[in-house]
VOPAGU-2260 file (C-alpha; in pm, 1 decimal, decimal comma):
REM VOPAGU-2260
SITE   aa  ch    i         X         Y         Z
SITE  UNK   A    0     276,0    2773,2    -231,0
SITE  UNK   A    1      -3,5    2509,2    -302,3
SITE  UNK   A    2      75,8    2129,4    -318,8
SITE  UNK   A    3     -54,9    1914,1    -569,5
SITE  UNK   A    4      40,9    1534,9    -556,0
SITE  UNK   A    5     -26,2    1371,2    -863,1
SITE  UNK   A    6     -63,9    1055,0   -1088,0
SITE  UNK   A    7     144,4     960,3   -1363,6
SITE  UNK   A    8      79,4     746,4   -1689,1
SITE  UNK   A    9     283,6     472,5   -1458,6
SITE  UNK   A   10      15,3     432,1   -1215,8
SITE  UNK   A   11    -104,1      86,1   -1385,7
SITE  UNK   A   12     234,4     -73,5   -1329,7
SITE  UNK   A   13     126,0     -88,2    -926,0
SITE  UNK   A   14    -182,8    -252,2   -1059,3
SITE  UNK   A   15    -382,7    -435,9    -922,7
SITE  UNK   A   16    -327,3    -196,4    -629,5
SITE  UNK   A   17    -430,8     112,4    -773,2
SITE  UNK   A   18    -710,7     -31,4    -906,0
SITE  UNK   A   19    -952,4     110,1    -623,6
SITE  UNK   A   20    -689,5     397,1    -455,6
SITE  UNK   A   21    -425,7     652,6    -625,2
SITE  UNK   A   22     -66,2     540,2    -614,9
SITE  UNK   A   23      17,5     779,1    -367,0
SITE  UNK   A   24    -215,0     605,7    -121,9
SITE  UNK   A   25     -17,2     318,1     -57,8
SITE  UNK   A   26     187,9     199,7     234,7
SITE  UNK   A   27     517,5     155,1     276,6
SITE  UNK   A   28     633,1     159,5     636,4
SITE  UNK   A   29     420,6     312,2     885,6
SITE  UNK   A   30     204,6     553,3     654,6
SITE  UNK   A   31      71,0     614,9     281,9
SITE  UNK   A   32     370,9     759,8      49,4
SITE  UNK   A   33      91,4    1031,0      37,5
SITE  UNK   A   34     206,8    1122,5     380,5
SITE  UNK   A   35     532,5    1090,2     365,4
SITE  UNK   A   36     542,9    1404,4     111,6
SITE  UNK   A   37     270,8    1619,1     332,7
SITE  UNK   A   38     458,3    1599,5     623,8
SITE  UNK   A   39     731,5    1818,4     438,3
SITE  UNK   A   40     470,2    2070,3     347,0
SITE  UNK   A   41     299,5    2135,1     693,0
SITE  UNK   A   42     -36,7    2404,9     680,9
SITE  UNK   A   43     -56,5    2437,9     325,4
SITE  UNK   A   44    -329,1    2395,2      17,0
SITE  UNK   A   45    -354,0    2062,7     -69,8
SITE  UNK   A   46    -478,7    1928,8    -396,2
SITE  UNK   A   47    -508,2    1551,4    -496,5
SITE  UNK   A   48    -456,1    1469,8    -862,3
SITE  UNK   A   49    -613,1    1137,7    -973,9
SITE  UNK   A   50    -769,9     938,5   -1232,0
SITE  UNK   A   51   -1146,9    1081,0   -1316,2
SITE  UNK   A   52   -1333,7     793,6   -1157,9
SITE  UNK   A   53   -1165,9     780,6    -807,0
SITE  UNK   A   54   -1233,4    1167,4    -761,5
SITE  UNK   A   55   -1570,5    1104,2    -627,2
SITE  UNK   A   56   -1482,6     853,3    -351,9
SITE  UNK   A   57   -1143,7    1050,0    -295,6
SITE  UNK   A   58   -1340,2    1405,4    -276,0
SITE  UNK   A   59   -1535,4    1167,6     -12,7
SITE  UNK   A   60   -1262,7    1059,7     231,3
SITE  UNK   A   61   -1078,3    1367,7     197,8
SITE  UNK   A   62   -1301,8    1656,1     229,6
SITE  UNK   A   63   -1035,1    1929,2     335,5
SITE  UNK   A   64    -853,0    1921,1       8,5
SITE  UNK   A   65    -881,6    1992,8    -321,2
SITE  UNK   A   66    -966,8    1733,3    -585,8
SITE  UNK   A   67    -848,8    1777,6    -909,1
SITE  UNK   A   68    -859,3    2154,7    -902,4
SITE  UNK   A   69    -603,7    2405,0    -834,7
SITE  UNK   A   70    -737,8    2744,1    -641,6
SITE  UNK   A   71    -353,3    2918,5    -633,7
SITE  UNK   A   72    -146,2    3082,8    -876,7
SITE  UNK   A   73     199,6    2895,0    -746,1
SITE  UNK   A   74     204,4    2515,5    -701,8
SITE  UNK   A   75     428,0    2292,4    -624,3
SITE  UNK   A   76     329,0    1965,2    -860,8
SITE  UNK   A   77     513,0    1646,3    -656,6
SITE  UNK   A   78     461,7    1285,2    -843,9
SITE  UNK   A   79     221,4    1012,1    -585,8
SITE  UNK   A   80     510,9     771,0    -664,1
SITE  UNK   A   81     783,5     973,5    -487,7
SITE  UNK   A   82     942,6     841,6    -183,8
SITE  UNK   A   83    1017,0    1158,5      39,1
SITE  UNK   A   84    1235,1    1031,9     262,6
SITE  UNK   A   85    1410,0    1317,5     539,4
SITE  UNK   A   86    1663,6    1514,1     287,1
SITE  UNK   A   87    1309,6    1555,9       1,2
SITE  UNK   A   88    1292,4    1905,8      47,0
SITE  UNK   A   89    1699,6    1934,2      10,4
SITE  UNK   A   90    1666,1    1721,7    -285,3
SITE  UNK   A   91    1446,6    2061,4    -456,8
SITE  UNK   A   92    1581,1    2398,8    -513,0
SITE  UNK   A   93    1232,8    2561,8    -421,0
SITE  UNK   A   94    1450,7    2886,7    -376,8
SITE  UNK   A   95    1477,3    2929,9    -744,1
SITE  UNK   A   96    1271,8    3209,1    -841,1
SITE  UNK   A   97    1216,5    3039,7   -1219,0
SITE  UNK   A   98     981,5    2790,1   -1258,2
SITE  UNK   A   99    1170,4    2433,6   -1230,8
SITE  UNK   A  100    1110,1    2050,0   -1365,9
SITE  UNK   A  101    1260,4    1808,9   -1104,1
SITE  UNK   A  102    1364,5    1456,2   -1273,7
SITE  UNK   A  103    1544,4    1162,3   -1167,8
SITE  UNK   A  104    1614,8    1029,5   -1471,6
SITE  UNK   A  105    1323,3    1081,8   -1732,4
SITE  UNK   A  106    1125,3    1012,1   -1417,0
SITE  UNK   A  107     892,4    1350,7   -1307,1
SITE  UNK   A  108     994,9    1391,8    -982,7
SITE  UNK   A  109     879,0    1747,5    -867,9
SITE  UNK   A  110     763,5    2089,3   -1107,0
SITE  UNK   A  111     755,2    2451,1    -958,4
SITE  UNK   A  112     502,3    2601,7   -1184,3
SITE  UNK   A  113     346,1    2950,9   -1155,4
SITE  UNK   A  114     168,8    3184,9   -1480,2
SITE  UNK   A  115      67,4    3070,5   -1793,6
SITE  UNK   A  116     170,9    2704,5   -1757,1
SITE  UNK   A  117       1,9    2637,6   -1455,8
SITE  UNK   A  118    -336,3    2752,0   -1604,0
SITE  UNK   A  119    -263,0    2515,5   -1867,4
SITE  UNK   A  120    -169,8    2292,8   -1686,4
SITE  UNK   A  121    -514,1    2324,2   -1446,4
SITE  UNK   A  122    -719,2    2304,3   -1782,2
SITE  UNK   A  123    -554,5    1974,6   -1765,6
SITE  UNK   A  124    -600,5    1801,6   -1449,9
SITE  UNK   A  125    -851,2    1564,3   -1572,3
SITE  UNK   A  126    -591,2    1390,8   -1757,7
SITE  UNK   A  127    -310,8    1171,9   -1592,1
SITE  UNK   A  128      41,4    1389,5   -1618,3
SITE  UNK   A  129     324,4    1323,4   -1883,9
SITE  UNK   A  130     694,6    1442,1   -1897,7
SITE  UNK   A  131     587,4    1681,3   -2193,2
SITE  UNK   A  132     341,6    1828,7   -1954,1
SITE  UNK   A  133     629,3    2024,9   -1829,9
SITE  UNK   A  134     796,8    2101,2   -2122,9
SITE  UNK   A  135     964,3    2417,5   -2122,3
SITE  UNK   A  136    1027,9    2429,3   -1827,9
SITE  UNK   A  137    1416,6    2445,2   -1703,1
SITE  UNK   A  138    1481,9    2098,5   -1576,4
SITE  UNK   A  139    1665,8    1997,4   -1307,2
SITE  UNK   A  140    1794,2    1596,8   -1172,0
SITE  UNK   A  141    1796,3    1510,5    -890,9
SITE  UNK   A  142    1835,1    1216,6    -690,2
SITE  UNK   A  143    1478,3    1077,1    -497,4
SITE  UNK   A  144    1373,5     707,4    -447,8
SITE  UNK   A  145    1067,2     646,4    -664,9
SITE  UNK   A  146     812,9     344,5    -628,9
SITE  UNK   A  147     756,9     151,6    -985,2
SITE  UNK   A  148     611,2    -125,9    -855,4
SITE  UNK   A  149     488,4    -335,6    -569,7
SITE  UNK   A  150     807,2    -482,0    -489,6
SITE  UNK   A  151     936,9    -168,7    -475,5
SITE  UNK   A  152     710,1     -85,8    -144,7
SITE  UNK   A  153     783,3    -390,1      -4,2
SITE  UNK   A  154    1191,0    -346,2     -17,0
SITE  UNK   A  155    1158,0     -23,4      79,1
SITE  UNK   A  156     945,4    -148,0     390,8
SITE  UNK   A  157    1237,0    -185,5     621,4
SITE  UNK   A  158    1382,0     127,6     603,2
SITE  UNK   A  159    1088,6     304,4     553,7
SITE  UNK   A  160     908,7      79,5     937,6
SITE  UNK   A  161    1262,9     305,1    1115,0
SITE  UNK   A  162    1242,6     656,5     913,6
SITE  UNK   A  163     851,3     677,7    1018,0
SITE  UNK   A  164     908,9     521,8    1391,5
SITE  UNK   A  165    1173,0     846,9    1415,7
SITE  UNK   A  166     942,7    1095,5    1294,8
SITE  UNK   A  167     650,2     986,1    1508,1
SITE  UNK   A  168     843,2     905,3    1808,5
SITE  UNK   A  169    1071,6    1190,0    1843,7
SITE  UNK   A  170     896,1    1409,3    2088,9
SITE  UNK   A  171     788,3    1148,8    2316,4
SITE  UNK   A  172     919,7    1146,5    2621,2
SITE  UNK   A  173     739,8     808,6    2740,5
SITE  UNK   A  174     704,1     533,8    2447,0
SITE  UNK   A  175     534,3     282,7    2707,2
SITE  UNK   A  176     159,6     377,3    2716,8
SITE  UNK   A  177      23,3      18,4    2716,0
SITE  UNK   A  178     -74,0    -246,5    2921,9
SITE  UNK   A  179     246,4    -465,7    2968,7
SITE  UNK   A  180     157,0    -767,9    3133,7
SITE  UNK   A  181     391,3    -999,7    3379,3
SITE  UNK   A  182     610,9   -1229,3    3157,4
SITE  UNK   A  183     634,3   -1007,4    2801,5
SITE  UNK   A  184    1014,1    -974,4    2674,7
SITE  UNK   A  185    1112,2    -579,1    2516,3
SITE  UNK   A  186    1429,2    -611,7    2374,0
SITE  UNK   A  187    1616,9    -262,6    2296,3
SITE  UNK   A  188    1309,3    -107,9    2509,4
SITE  UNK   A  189    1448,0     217,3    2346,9
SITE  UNK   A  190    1340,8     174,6    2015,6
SITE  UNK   A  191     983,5      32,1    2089,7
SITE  UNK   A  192     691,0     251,2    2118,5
SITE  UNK   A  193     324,2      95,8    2250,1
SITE  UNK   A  194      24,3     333,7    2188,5
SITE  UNK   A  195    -265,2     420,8    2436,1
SITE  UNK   A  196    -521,0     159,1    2491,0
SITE  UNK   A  197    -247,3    -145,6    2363,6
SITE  UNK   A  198    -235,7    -450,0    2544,2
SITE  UNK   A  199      89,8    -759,8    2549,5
SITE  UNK   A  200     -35,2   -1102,7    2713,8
SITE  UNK   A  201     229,5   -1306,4    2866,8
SITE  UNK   A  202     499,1   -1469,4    2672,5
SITE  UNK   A  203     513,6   -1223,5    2424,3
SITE  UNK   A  204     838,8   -1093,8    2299,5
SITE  UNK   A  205     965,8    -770,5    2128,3
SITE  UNK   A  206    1308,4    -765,8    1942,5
SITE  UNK   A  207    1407,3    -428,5    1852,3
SITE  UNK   A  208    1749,1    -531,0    1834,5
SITE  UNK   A  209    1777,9    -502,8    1445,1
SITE  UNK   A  210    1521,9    -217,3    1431,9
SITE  UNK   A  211    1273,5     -27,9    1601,6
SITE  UNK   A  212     876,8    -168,2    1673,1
SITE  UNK   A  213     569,6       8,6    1652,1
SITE  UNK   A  214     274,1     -81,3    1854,5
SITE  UNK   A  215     -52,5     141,0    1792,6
SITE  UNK   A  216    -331,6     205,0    2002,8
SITE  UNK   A  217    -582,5     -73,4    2109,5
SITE  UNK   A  218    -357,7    -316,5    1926,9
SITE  UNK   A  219    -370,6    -651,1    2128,7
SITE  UNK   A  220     -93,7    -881,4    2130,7
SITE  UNK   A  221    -194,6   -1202,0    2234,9
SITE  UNK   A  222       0,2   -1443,3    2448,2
SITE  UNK   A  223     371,4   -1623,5    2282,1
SITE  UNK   A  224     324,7   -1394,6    2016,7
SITE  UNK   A  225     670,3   -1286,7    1862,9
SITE  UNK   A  226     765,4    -969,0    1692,9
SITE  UNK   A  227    1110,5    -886,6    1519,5
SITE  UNK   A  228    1163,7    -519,3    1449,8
SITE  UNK   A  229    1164,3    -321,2    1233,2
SITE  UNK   A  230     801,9    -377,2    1264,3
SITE  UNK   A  231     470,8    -168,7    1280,8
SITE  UNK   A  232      79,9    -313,5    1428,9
SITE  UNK   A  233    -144,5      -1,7    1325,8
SITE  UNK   A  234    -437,3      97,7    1570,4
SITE  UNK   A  235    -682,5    -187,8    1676,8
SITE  UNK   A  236    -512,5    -519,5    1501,7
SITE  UNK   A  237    -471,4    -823,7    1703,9
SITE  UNK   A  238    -166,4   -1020,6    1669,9
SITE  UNK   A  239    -258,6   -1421,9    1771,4
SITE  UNK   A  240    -145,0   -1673,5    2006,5
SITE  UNK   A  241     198,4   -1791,1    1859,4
SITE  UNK   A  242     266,7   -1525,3    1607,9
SITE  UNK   A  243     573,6   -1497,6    1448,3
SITE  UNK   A  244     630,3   -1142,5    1270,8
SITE  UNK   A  245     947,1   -1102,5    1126,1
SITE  UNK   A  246    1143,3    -778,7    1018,3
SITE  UNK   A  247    1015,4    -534,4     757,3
SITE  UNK   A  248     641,0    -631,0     817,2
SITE  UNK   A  249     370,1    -348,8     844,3
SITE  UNK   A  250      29,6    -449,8     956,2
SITE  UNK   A  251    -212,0    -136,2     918,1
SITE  UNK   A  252    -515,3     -51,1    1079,4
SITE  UNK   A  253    -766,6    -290,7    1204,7
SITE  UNK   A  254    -602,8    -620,4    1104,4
SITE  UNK   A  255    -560,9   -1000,0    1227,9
SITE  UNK   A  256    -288,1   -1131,2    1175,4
SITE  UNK   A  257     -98,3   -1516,0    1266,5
SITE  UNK   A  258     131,2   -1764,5    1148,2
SITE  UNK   A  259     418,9   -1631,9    1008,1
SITE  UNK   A  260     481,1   -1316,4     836,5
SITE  UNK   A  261     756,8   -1198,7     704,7
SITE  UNK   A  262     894,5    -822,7     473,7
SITE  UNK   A  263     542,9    -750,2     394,5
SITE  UNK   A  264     286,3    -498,7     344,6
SITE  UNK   A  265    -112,9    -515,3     503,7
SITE  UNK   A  266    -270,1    -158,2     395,1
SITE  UNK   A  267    -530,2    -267,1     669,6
SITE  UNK   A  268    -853,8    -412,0     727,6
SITE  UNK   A  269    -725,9    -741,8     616,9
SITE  UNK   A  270    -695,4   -1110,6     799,8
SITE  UNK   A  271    -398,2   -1349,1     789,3
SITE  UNK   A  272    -492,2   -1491,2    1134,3
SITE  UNK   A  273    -444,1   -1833,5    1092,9
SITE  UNK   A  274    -132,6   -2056,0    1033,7
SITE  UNK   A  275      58,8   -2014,2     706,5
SITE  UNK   A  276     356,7   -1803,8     566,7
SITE  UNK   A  277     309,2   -1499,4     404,1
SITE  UNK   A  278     669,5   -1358,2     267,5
SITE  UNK   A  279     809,8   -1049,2      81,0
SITE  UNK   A  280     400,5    -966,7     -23,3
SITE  UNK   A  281     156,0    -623,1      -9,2
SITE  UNK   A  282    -260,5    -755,1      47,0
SITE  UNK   A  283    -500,9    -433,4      -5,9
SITE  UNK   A  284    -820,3    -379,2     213,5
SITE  UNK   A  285   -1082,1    -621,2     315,8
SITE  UNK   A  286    -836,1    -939,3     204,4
SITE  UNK   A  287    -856,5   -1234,0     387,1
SITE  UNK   A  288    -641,0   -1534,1     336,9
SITE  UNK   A  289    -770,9   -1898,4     490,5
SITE  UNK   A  290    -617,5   -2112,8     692,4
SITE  UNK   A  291    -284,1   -2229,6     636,5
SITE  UNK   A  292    -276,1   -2048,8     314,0
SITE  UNK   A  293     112,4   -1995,1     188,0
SITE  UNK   A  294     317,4   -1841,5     -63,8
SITE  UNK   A  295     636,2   -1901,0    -200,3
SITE  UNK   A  296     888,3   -1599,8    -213,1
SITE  UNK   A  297    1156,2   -1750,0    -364,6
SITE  UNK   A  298    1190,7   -1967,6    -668,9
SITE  UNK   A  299    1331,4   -2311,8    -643,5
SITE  UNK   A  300    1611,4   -2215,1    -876,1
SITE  UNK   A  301    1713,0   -1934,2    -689,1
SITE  UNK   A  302    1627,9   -1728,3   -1011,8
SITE  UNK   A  303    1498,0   -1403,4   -1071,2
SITE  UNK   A  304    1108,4   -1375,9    -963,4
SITE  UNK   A  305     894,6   -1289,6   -1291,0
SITE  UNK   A  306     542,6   -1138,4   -1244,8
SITE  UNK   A  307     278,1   -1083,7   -1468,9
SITE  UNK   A  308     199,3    -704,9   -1463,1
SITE  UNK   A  309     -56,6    -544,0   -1765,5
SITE  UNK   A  310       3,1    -899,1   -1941,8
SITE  UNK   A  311     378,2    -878,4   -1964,6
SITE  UNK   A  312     619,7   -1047,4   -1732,6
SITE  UNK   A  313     811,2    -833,1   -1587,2
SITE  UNK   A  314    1156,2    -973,3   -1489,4
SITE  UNK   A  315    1193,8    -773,7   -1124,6
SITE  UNK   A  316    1586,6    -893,4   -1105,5
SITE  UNK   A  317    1582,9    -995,7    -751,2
SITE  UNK   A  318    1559,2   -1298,2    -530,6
SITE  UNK   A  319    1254,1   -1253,9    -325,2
SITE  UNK   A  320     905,8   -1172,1    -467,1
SITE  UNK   A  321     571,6   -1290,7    -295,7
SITE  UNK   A  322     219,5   -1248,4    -297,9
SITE  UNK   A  323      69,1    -910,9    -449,0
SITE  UNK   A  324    -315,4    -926,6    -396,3
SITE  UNK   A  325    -602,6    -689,0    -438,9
SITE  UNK   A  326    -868,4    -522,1    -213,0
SITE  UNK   A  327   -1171,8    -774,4    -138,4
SITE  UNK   A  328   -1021,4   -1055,6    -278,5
SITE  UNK   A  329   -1043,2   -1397,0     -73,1
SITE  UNK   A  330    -879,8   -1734,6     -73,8
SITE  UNK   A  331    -962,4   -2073,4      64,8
SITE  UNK   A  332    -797,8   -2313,9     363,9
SITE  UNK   A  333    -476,9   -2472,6     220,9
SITE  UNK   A  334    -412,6   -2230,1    -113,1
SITE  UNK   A  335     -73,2   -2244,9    -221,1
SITE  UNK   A  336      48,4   -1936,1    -430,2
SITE  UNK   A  337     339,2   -1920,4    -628,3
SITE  UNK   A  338     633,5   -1701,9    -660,7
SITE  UNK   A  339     543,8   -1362,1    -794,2
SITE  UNK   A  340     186,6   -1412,1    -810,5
SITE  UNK   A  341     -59,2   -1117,3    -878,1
SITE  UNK   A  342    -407,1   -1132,2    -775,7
SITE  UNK   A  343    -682,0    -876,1    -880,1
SITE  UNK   A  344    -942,1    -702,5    -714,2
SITE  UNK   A  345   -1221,2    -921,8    -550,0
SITE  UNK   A  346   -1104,9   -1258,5    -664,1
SITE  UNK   A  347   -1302,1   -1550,8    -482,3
SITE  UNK   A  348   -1006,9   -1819,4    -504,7
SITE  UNK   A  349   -1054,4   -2185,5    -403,5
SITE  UNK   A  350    -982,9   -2566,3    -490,3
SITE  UNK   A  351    -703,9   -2801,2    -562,8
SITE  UNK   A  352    -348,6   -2689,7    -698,3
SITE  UNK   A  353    -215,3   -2416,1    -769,4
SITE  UNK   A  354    -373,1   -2083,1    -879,2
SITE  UNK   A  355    -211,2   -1886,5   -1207,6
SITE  UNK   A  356      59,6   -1619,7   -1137,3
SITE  UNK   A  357    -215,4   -1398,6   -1250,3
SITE  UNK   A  358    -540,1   -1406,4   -1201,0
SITE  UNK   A  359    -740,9   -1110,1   -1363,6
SITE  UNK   A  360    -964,9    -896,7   -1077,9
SITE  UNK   A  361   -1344,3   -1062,0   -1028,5
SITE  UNK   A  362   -1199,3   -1404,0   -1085,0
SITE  UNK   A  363   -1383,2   -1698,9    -896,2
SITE  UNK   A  364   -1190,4   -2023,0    -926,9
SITE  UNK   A  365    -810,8   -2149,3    -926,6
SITE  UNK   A  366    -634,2   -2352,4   -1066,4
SITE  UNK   A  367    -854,8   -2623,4   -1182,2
SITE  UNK   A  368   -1086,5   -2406,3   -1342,0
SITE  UNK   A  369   -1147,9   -2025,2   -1319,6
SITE  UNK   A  370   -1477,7   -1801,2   -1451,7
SITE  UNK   A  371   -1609,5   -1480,2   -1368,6
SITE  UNK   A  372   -1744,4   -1355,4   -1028,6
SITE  UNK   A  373   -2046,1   -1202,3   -1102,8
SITE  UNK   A  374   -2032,5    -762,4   -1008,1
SITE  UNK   A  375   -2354,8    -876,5    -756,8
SITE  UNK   A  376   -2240,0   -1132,5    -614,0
SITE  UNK   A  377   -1898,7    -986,2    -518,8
SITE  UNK   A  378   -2045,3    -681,5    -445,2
SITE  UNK   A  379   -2260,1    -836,0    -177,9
SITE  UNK   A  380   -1980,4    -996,8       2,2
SITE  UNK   A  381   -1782,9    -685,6     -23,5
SITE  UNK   A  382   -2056,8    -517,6     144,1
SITE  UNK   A  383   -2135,1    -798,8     404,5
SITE  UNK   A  384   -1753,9    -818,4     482,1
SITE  UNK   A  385   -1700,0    -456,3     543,8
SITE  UNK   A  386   -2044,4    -437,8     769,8
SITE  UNK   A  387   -1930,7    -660,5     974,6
SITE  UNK   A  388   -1677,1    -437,0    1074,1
SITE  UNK   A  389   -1955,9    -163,8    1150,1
SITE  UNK   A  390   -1853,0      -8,4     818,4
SITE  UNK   A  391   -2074,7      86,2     593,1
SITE  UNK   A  392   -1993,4      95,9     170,9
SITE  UNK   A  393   -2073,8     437,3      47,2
SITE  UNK   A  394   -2237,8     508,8    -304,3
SITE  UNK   A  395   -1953,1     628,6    -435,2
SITE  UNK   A  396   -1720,6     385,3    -338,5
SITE  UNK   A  397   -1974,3     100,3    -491,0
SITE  UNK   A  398   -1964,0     314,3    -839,5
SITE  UNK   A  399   -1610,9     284,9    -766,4
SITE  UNK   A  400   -1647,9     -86,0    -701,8
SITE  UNK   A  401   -1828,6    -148,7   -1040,3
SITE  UNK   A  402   -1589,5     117,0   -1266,1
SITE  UNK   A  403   -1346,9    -162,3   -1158,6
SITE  UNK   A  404   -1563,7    -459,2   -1266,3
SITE  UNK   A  405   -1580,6    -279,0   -1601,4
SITE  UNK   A  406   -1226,4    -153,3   -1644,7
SITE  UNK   A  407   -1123,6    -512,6   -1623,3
SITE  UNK   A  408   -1343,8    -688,7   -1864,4
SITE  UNK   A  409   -1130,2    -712,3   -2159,9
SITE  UNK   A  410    -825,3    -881,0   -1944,7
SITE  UNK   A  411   -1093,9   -1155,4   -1782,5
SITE  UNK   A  412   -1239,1   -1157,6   -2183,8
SITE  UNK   A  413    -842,1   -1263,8   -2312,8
SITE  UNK   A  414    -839,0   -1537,8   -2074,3
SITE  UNK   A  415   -1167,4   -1709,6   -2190,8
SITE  UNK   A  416   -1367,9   -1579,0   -1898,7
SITE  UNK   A  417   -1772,5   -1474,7   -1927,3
SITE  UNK   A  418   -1824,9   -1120,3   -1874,1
């Protein structure tokens, strides 16, 4: 059996988070969806499905599988936007010696596809998949959590922080590999692990009592900072002096993070170091939010949060919706962000009141005035920002960087914006 993990025609409805990364590369809990389905699928071909222009940078970060290309006569086809939680496999009747459609719904779930149709189908993998894709094949529902939409990763977050913390922590006989110093607070010790290399100052405080925490390695936690599980730091993020991080929060990789934070999502990379709330929200890579920026999560008249997605507001029907913002984009001290609002990729925001609910990616501006951020001059800081992290942006990511710049021009041209 080979495993291919594909896009959909749905992919734009997690924009402007798919903008630079397939959907199955988001995070929701400890790791990528992507992930989550592999780890049901252990030593097997592996073949990434995705859009035409991230196949380059994707063929680049993953080198050991296949990109866009098929190499076996049997593969297993399993949607990016599946949530495999522990009973996924259960959920497919892989057994079946036909090949099988998997839906939830009118949803593409999973396809078992051998023959004729699978060299059809590999004639087609430049394309992004449909439901008639499969047709003819005998189709099966079944019930498996799918992710429409960024909210969707963020309510799932939870759940998702305590699933992952069981997988990864189930073999481990010692879950205290850190430097603990004199004075820190582990509530529920049980269901807290602390990586190699990780470091609590005094006064800090772990509450696992409502769900389990996940410290990474070289993660430092700095002194009176406060963590509420179910929680997860990734590898080398520092948590500041006075931190409050409420339940349902991931922080990935390489991340600072302060104030308050609270049911959201930082892929990793990012900064939200300084005072400020940041509630029921997903930043991409290399965001960083100013000083005492905030967002609201909840309307004033306790009504249904409405965001902007592919110019259409989309009425999510529930309470809490935050901030949904997109790789490289930056804001300035004291921005204040609505409910529901959805930023683009590289957006330079700044200045008195309040920004739009959506602001289109490579906007410079708020909301007094907003124009374009000129492809150099973004791409400049984008570079600047990531050296200074000793990483280096590779030529296919920048081709990557300005595919996005011109995949977004006619959105920035609707709202009056030079191009």
């Amino acid at each position: 059996m080979h495993v291919c993990i594909f896009e959909g025609i749905y992919f734009d409805r997690l924009l402007p988070l798919t903008f630079l990364r397939p959907t199955y590369e988001q995070r929701c809990g400890i790791t990528s969806l992507k992930d989550k389905i592999l780890r049901h699928f252990p030593n097997i071909k592996v073949t990434l499905h995705c859009r035409s222009y991230l196949a380059d940078f994707l063929a680049e970060k993953y080198p050991n599988y296949e990109i866009n290309s098929i190499s076996s006569k049997e593969c297993l086809f399993v949607n990016g936007r599946v949530l495999a939680e522990e009973n996924f496999l259960q959920s497919l009747d892989l057994n079946n010696p036909n090949d099988i459609l998997f839906v939830n719904g009118e949803t593409i779930v999973a396809a078992k596809v051998s023959g004729e149709k699978l060299e059809n189908l590999k004639s087609n993998l430049h394309d992004l998949f449909t439901l008639s894709d499969f047709d003819g094949l005998i189709k099966k529902q079944v019930d498996v959590k799918m992710i429409n939409y960024s909210w969707d990763l963020v309510n799932n977050n939870p759940e998702q922080i305590a699933a992952d913390f069981k997988y990864f922590t189930k073999d481990k006989k010692k879950k205290l590999l850190g430097k603990i110093y004199p004075g820190t607070f582990l509530l529920n010790e049980d269901e807290i692990f602390i990586d190699e290399g990780a470091s609590l100052k005094p006064g800090v405080v772990l509450d696992a009592e409502e769900g389990p925490i996940y410290i990474g390695k070289d993660v430092k936690l700095m002194p009176n900072a406060v963590i509420e599980g179910p929680a997860f730091i990734g590898d080398g993020s520092i948590v500041k002096i006075g931190a409050k991080i409420y339940g349902g929060t991931s922080v990935g990789e390489v991340c600072k993070v302060g104030g308050e934070v609270e049911t959201s999502i930082i892929h990793s990379h990012s900064n939200k170091q300084h005072e400020g709330f940041l509630g029921h929200s997903y930043l991409g890579m290399w965001v960083n939010l100013g000083a005492d920026t905030n967002n609201s999560d909840l309307k004033n008249n306790y009504g249904s949060a409405r965001v902007f997605i592919n110019g259409e507001l989309v009425d999510t029907g529930l309470l809490f919706v935050g901030l949904t913002m997109g790789d490289h984009s930056k804001c300035a001290i004291n921005t204040m962000f609505n409910t529901g609002t959805n930023v683009g990729v590289s957006c330079n925001i700044f200045g008195a009141g309040i920004p739009p609910r959506y602001m289109p990616s490579f906007s410079w501006g708020g909301g007094e005035m907003m124009t374009t951020y000129a492809l150099d001059r973004s791409l400049e800081v984008a570079k600047r920002v990531m050296g200074r992290r000793k990483i280096a942006m590779s030529n296919a990511e920048e081709k990557l960087f300005r595919k996005i710049f011109d995949l977004t021009r006619e959105e920035r041209r609707k709202r009056g914006m030079p191009n």
